[in-house]
SELUMNU-844483 format. One record per residue (C-alpha): residue in three letters; x, y, z. Coordinates in Angstrom, 3 decimals. Layout:
! SELUMNU-844483
+-----+----------+----------+----------+
!  aa !        X !        Y !        Z !
+-----+----------+----------+----------+
! ALA !        X !        Y !        Z !
...
+-----+----------+----------+----------+
END
This chain:
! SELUMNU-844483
+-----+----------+----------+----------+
!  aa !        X !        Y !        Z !
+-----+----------+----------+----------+
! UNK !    2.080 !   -9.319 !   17.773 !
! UNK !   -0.688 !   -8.909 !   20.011 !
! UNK !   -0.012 !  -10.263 !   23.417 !
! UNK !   -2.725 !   -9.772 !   26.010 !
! UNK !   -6.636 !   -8.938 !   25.674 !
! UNK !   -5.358 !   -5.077 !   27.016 !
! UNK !   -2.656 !   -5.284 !   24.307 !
! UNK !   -4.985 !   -5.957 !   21.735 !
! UNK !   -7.218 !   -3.087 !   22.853 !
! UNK !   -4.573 !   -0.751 !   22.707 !
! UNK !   -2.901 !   -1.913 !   19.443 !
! UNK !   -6.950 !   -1.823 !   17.891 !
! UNK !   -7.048 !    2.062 !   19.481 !
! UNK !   -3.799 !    2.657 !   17.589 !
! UNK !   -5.380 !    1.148 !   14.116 !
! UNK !   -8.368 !    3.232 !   14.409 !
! UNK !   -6.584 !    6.406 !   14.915 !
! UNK !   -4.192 !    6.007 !   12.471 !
! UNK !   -7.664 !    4.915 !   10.155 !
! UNK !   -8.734 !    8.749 !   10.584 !
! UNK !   -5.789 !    9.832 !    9.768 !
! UNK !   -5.205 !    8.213 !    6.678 !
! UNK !   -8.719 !    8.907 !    5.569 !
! UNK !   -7.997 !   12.522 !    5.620 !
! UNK !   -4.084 !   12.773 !    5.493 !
! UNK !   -4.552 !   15.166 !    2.420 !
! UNK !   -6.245 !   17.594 !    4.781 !
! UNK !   -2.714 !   17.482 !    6.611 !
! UNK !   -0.568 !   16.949 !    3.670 !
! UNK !   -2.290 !   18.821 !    0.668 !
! UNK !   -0.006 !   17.967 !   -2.174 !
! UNK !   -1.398 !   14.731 !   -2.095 !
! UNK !   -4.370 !   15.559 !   -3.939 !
! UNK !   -3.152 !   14.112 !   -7.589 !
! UNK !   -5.128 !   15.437 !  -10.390 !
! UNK !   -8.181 !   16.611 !   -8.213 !
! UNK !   -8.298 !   12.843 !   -6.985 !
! UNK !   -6.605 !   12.598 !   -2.994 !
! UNK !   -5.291 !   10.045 !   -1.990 !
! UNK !   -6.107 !    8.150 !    1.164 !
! UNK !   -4.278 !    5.589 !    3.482 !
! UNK !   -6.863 !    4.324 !    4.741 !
! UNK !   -6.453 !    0.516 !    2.468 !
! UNK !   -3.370 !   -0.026 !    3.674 !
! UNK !   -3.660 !    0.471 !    7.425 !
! UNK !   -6.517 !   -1.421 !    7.011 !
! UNK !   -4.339 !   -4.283 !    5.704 !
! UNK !   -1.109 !   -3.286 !    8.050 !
! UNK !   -3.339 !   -4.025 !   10.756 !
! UNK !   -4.544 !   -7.440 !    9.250 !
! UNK !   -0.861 !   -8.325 !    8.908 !
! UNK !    0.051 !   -7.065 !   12.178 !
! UNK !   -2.570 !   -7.943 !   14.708 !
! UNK !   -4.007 !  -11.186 !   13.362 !
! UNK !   -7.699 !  -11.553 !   12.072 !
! UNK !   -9.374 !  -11.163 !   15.316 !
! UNK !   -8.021 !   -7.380 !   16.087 !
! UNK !   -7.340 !   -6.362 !   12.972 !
! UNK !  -11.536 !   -6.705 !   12.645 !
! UNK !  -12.232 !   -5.559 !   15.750 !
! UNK !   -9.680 !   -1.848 !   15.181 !
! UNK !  -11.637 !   -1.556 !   12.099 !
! UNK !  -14.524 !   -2.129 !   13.516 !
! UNK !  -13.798 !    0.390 !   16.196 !
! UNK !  -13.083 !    3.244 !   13.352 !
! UNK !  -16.573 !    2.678 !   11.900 !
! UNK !  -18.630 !    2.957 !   14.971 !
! UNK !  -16.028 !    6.196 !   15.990 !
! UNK !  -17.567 !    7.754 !   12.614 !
! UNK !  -20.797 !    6.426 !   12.968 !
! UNK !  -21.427 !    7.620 !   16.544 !
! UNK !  -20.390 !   10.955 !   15.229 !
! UNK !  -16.810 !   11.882 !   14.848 !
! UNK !  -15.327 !   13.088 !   11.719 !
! UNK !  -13.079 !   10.265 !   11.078 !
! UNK !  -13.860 !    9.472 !    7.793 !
! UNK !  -12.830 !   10.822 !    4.533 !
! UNK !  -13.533 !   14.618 !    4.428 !
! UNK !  -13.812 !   14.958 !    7.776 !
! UNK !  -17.308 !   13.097 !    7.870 !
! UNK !  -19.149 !   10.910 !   10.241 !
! UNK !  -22.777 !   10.434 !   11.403 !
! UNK !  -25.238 !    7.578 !   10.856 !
! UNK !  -25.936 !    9.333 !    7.868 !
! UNK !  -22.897 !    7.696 !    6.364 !
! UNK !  -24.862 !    4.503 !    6.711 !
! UNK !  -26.623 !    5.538 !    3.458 !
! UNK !  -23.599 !    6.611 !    1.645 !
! UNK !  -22.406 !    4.978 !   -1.673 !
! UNK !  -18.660 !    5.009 !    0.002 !
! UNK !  -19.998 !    3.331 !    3.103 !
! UNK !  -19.252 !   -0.260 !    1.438 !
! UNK !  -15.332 !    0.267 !    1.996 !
! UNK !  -15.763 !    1.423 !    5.316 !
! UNK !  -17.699 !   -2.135 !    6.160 !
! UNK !  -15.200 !   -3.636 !    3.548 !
! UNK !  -12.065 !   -2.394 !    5.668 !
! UNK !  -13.710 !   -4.912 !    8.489 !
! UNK !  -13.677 !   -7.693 !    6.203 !
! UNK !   -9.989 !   -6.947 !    4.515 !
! UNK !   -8.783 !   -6.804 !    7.829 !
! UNK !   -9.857 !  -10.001 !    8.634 !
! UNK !   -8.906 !  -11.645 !    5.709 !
! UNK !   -5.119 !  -10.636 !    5.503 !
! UNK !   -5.272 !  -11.497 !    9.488 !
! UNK !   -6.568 !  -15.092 !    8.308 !
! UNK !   -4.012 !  -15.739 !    5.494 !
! UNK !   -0.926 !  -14.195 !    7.217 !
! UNK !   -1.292 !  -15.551 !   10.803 !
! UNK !    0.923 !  -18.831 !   10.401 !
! UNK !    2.363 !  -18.236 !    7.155 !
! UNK !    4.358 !  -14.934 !    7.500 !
! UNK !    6.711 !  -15.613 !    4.685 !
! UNK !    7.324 !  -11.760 !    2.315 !
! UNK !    5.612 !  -13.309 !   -0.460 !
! UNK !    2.455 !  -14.327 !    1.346 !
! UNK !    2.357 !  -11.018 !    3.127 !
! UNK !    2.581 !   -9.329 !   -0.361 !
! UNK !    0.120 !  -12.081 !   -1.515 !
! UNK !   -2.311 !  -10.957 !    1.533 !
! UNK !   -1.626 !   -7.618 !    0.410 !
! UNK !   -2.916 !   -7.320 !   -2.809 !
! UNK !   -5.487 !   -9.354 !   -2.484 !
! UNK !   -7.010 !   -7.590 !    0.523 !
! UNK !   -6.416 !   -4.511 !   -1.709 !
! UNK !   -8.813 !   -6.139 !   -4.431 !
! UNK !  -11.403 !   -7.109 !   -1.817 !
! UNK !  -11.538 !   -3.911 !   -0.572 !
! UNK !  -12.172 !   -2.783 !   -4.139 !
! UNK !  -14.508 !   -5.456 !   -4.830 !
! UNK !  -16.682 !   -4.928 !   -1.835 !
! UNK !  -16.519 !   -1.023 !   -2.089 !
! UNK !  -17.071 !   -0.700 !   -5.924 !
! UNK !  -20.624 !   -3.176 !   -5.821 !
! UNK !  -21.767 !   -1.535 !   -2.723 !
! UNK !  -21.512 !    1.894 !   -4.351 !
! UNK !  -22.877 !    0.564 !   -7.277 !
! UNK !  -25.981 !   -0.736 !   -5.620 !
! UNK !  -26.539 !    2.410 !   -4.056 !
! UNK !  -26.549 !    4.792 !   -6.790 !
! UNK !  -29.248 !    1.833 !   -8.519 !
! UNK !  -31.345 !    1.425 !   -5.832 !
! UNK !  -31.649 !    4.486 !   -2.839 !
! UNK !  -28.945 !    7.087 !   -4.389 !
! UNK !  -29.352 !    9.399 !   -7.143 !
! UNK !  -27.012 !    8.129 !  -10.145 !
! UNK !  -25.504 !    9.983 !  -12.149 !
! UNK !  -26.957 !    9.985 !  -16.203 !
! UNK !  -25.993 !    6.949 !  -17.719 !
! UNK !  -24.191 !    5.280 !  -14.467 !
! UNK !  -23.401 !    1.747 !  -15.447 !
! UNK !  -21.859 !   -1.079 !  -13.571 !
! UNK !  -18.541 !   -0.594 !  -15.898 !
! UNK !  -18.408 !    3.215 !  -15.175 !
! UNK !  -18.768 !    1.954 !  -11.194 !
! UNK !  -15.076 !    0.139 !  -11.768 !
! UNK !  -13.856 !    3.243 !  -14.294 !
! UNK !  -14.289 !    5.653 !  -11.175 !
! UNK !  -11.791 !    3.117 !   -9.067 !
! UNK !   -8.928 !    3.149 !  -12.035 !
! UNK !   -7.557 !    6.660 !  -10.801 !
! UNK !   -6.839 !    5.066 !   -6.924 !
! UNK !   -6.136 !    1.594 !   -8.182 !
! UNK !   -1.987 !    2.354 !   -9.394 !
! UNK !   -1.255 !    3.671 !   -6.125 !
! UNK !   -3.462 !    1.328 !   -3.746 !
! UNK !   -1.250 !   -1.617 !   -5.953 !
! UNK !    2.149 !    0.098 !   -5.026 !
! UNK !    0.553 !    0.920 !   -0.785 !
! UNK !   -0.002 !   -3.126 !   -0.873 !
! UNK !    3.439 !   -3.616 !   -1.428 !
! UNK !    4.447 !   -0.990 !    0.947 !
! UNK !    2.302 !   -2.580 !    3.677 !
! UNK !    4.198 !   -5.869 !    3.159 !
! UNK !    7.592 !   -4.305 !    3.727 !
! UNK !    6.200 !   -2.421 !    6.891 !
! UNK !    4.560 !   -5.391 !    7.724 !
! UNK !    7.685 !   -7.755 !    7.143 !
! UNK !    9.863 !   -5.081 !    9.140 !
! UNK !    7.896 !   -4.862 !   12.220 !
! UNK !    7.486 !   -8.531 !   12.305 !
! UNK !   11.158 !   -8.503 !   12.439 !
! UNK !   11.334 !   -6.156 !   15.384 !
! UNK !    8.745 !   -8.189 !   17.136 !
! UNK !    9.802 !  -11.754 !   16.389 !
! UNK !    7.680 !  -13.114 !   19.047 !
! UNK !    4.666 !  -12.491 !   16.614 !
! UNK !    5.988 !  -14.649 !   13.829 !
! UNK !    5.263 !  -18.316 !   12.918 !
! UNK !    7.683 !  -18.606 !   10.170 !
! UNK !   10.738 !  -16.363 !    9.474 !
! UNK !    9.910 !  -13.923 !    7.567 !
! UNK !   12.239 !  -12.827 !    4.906 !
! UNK !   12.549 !   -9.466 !    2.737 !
! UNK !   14.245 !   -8.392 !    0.125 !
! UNK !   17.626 !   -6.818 !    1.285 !
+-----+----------+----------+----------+
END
């Protein structure tokens, strides 16, 4: 999908915007705070823009978002940013949305059939998770104050709330992903085919 080196820049702008928004799109839309837990886009842009702009700028519009907060603007979840973030036990899936990115970029990029983009999907989903959840976890152990009795296991309990809908997102971001492909054929290697 990405055609030029100013493309790319553009398309990477686009991702990281669209980033901020998702990380606080219950600020904007509030009824999608489910059972005191809101829920945040910001996994499956992250993977859109694997599937959509290839490994290379799918990285680099992630990694665009995280020095945007970093340097200072309020573009992550609850409107927070600052280098301060760099000690946070969240920051893991803010670095992790780097490596998801690049990941469903590297698996999707000449095999664009639905089922590996569902495929690249989910399992950019559970890196995401992975990445996040042992990050967090190594925080609280080792710099952050844990709660009483935090445990590895209770790390992964706290992620069961997001997990059903981040599952049904990574499906979502296939179809999204298979229908732009299909606007865009240039971008594709193989057909890609979806579900009618």
């Amino acid at each position: 999908m990405v055609k030029s080196q100013v493309h790319g820049m553009v398309l990477a702008s686009l991702f990281a915007a669209l980033m901020a928004i998702g990380a606080n799109i219950t600020s904007i839309v509030p009824i999608l705070v489910v059972g005191n837990v809101p829920i945040t886009l910001q996994t499956v842009v992250c993977v859109i823009a694997g599937l959509l702009l290839g490994k290379k700028w799918g990285a680099i519009a992630m990694t665009v978002y995280m020095l945007i907060g970093l340097a200072g603007m309020p573009v992550f979840a609850g409107w927070g940013g600052g280098l301060g973030t760099l000690i946070s036990p969240t920051f893991g899936f803010i670095l992790s949305y780097i490596v998801v990115a690049w990941f469903v970029g590297l698996l999707t990029e000449k095999h664009k059939s639905f089922a590996m983009l569902v495929t690249a999907s989910l399992l950019g989903t559970a890196l995401n998770y992975f990445l996040g959840t042992n990050w967090m976890y190594m925080a609280y152990k080792l710099w952050f104050n844990a709660p009483e009795g935090f445990t590895y296991t209770m790390a992964w309990v706290w992620m069961l709330p997001p997990a059903p809908k981040d599952i049904i997102l990574s499906f979502v971001a296939a179809v999204v992903g298979a229908k732009m492909l299909q606007v865009f054929p240039q971008a594709q290697v193989a057909k890609t085919r979806i579900p009618a």
